[in-house]
TORPA-4810 file (N, C-alpha, C, O; in nm, 3 decimals):
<nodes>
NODE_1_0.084_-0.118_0.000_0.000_0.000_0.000_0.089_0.125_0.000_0.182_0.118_-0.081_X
NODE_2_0.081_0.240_0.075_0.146_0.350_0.057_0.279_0.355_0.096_0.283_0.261_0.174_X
NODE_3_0.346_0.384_0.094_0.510_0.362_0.144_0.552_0.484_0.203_0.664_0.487_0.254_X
NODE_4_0.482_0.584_0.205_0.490_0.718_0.264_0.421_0.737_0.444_0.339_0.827_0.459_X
NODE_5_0.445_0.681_0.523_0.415_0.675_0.642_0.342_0.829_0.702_0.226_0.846_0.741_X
NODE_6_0.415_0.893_0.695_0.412_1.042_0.783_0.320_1.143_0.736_0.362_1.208_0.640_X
NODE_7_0.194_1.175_0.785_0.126_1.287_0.715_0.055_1.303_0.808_0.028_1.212_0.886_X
NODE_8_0.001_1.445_0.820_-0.059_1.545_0.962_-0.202_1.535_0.932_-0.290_1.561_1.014_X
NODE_9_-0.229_1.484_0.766_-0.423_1.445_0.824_-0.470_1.388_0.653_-0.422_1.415_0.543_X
NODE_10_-0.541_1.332_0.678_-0.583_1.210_0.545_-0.727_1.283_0.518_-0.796_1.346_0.597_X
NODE_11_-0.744_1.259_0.408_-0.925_1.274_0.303_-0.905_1.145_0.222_-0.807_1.100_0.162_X
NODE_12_-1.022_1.105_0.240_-1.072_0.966_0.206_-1.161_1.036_0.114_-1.253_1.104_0.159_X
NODE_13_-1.140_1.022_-0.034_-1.278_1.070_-0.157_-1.297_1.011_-0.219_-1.324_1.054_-0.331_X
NODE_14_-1.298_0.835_-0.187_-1.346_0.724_-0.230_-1.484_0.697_-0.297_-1.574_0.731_-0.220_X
NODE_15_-1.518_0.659_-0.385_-1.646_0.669_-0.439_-1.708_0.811_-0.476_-1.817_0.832_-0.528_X
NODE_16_-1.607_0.909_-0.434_-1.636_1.092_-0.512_-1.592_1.108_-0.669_-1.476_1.068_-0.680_X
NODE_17_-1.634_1.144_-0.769_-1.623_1.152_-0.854_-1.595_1.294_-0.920_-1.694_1.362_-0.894_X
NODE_18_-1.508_1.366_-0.991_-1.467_1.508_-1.021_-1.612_1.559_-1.058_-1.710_1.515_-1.118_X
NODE_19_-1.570_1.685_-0.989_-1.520_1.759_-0.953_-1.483_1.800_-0.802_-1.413_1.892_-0.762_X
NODE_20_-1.558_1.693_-0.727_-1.581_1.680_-0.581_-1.467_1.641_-0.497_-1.463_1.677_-0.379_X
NODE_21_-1.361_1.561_-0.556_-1.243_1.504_-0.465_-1.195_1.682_-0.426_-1.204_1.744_-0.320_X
NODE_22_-1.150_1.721_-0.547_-1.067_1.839_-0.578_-1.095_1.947_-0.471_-1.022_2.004_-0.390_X
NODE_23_-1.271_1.958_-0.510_-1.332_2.043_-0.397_-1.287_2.016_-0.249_-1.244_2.099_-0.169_X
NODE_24_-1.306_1.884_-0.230_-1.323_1.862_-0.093_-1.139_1.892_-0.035_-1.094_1.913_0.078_X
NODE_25_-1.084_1.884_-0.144_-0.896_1.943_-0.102_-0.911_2.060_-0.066_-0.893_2.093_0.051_X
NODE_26_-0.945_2.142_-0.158_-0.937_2.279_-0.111_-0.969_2.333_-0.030_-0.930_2.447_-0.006_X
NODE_27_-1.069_2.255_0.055_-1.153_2.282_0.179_-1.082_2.220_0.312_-1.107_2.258_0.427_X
NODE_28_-0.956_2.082_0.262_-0.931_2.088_0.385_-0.789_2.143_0.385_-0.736_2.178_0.490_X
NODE_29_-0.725_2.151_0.261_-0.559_2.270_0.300_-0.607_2.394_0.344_-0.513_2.472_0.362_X
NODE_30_-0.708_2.437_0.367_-0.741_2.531_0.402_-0.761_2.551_0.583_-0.781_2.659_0.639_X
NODE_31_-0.750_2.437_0.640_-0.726_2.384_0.767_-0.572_2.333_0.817_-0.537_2.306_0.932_X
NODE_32_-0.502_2.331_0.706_-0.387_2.288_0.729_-0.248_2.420_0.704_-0.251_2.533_0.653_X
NODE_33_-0.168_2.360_0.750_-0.028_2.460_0.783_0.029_2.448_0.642_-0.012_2.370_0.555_X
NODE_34_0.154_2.556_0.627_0.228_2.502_0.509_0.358_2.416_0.609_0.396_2.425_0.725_X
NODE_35_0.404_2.313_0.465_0.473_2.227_0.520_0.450_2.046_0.545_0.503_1.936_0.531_X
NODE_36_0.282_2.145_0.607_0.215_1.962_0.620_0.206_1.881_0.514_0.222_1.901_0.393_X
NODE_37_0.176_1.784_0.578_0.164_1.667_0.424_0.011_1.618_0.449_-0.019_1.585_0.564_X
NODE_38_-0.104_1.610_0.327_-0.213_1.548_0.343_-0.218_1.379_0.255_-0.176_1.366_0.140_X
NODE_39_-0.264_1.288_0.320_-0.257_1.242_0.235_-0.407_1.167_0.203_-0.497_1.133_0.279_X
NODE_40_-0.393_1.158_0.069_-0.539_1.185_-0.011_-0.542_0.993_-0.053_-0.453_0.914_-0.084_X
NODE_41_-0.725_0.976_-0.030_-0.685_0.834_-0.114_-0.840_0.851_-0.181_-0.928_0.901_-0.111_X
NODE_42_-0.861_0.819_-0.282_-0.929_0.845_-0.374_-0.928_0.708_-0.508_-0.838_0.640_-0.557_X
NODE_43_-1.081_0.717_-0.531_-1.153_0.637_-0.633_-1.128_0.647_-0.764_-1.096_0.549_-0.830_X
NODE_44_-1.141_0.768_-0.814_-1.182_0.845_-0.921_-1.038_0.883_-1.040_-0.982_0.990_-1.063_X
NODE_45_-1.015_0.738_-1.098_-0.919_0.763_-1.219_-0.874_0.932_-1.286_-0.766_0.960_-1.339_X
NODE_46_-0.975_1.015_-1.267_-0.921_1.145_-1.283_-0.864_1.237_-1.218_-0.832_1.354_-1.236_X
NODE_47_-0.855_1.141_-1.120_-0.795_1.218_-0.996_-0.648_1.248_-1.049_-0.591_1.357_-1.048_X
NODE_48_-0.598_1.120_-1.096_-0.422_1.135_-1.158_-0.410_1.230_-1.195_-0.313_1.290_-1.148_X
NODE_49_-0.494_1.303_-1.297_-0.484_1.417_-1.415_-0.502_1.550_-1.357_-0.453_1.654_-1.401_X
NODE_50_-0.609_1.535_-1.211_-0.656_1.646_-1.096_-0.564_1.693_-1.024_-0.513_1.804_-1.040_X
NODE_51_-0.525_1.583_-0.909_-0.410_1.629_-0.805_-0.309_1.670_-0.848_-0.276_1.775_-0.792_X
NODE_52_-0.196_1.613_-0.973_-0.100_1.701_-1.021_-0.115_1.841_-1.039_-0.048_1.936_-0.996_X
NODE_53_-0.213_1.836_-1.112_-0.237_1.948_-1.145_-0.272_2.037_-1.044_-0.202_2.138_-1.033_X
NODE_54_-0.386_2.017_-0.952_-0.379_2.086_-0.823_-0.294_2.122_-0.784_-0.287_2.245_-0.774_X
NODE_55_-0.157_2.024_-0.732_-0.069_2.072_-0.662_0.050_2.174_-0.756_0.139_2.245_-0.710_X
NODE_56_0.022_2.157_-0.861_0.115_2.239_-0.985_0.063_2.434_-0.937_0.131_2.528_-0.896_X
NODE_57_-0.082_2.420_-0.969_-0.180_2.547_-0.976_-0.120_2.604_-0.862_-0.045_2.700_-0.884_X
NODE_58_-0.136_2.571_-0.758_-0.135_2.589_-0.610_-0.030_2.562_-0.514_-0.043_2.561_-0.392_X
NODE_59_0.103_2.533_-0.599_0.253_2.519_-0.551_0.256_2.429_-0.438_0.344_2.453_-0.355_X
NODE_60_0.174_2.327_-0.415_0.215_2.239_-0.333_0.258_2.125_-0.420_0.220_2.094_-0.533_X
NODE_61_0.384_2.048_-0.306_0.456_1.911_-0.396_0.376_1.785_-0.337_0.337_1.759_-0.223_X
NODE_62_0.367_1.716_-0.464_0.314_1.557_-0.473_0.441_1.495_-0.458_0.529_1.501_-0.545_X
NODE_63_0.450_1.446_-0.368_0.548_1.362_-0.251_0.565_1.228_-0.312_0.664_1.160_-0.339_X
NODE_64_0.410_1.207_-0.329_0.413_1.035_-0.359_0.273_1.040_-0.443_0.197_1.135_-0.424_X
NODE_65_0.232_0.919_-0.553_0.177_0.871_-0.583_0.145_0.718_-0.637_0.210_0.663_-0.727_X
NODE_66_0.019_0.652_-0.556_0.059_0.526_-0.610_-0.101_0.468_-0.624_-0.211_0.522_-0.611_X
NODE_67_-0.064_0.351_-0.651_-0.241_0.285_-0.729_-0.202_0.151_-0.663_-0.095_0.091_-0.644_X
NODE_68_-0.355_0.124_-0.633_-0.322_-0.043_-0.512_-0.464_-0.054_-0.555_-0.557_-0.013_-0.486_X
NODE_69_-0.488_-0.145_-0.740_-0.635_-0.203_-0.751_-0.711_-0.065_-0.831_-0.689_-0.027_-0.945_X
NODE_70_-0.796_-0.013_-0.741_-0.865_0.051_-0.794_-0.878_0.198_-0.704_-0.957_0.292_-0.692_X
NODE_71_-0.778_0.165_-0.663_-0.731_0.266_-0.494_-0.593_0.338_-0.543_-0.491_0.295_-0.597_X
NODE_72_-0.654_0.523_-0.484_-0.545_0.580_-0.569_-0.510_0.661_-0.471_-0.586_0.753_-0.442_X
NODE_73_-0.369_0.642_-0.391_-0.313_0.762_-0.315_-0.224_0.841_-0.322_-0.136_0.818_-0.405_X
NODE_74_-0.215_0.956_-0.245_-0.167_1.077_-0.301_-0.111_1.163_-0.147_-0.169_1.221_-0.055_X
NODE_75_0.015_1.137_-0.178_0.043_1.263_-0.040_0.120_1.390_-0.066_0.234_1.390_-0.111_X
NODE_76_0.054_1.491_-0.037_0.072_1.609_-0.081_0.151_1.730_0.058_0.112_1.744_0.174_X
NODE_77_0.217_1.770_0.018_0.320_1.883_0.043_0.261_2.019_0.041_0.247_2.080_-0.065_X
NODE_78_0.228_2.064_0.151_0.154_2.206_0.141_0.259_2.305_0.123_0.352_2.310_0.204_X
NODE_79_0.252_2.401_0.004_0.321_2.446_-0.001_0.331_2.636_0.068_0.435_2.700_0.058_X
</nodes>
């Protein structure tokens, strides 16, 4: 599963479908520090094409990404 151990708070947007994972990020870095790491696990194959890009738009680093099945996680670097 994830190989990235360490992160200050997780979103589960399993069964959310875009545009909603994305949403529901922005709502919770918005609770979080810079520095922290969130890490995201998510359903929704467009997410790959989303979170980069999120974190590109919005200068936070994608740390890690990986796929386990049909399970897609993501730990992100607040920037």
């Amino acid at each position: 599963m994830a190989t990235t151990s360490e992160f200050d708070a997780e979103l589960d947007t399993s069964g959310l479908y875009c545009p909603e994972p994305i949403m529901l990020m922005h709502n919770k870095v918005r609770d979080m520090s810079p520095g922290h790491v969130l890490k995201v696990i998510a359903t929704d194959p467009a997410t790959t094409r989303d979170i980069p890009k999120f974190c590109n738009f919005l200068g936070h680093e994608l740390l890690n990404q990986e796929e386990s099945g049909d399970t897609y996680f993501y730990f992100i670097r607040l920037g």
